[in-house]
C-alpha positions in Angstrom: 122.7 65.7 128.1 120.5 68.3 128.5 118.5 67.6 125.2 118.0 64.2 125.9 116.2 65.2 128.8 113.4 67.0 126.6 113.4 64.7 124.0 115.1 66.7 121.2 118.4 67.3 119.3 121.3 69.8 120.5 120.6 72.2 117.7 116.9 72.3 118.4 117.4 73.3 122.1 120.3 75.2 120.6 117.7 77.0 118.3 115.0 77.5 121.4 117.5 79.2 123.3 118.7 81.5 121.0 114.8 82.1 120.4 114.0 83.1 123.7 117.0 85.2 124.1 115.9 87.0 121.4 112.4 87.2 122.9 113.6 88.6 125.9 116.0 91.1 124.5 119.0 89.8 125.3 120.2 88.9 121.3 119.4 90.5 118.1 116.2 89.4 116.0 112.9 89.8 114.9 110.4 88.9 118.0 107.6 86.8 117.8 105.2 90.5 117.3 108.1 91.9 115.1 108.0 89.6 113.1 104.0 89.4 113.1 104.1 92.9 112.4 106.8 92.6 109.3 104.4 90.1 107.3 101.2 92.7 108.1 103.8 95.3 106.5 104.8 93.0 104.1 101.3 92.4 103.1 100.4 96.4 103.0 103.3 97.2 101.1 102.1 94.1 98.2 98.7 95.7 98.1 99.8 99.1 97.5 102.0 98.3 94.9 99.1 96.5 93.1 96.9 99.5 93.9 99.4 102.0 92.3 99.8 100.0 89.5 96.2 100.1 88.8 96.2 103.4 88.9 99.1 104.2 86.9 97.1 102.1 84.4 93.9 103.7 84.5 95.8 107.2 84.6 97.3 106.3 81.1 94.6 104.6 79.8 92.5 108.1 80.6 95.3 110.2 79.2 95.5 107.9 75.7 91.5 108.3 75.3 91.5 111.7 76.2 94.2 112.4 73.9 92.4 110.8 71.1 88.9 113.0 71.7 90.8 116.0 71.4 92.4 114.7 68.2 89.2 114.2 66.1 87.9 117.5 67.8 90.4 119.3 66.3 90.0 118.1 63.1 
């Protein structure tokens, strides 16, 4: 058998094959630089959503003190 030859099992030359079909466009799936490219999305997307949540935060923390000021100047 062919995987004998390399050293390996059938399902890991299975899985390199299906790899570099994938790699050279021939199957569907994320390439190596797609899926390099998902994770720096990934990553963007996390610190965004940690960023908005800050502000939504500070926005209501701002809103509740400002709130309060214009209480006690009114009375």
């Amino acid at each position: 058998m062919i995987a004998e030859k390399f050293g390996c099992s059938v399902a890991t030359l299975r899985d390199w094959v299906n790899w570099q079909a994938v790699e050279d466009g021939d199957r569907d799936g994320l390439t190596r630089s797609g899926r390099e490219a998902f994770k720096v999305l990934q990553r963007e997307n996390r610190e965004l959503t940690q960023a908005s949540e800050i502000l939504r935060k500070a926005s209501a923390f701002l809103q509740r003190r400002t709130s309060t000021a214009n209480a006690r100047d009114v009375h």
